[in-house]
N, C-alpha and C positions, 0 to 999 in steps of 0.2 A: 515128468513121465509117469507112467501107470508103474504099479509096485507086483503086478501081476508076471509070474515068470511065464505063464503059457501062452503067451498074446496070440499067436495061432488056433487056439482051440477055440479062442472067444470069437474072432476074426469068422470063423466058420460058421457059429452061431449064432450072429446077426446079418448073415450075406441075405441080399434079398433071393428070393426063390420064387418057386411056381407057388409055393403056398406061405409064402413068407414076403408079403407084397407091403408099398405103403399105402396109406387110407387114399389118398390125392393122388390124382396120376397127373404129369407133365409141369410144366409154371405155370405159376400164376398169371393171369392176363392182366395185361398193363389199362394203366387207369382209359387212356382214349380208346380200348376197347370195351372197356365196364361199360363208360359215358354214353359211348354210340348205344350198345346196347340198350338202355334206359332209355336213354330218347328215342329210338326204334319204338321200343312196347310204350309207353308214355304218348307216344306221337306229340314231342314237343318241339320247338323250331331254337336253335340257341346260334347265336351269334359267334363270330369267332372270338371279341372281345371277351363273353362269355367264358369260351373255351376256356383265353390263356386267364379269364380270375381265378377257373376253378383248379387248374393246373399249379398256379404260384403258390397256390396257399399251403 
């Protein structure tokens, strides 16, 4: 446990706020949407085989 007696005061000073945001908003998107993506602007044809090589690894 933290050796800090005020744990409250800290607690307040890292709440996220209107001006206290993080850099990345939402999750991350999962790899078969990266994938699609890439192959959308790429314009390249992948196999489903494909998919699950690139998925295993």
């Amino acid at each position: 446990m933290s050796n800090n007696k005020n744990i409250a005061e800290d607690g307040r000073a890292t709440r996220f706020s209107s001006t206290n945001q993080p850099a990345n908003r939402g999750r991350k998107k999962s790899l078969y949407k990266r994938l699609k993506e890439l192959v959308k602007k790429n314009d390249v044809q992948l196999t489903k085989e494909d998919f699950c090589k690139i998925e295993c690894v």
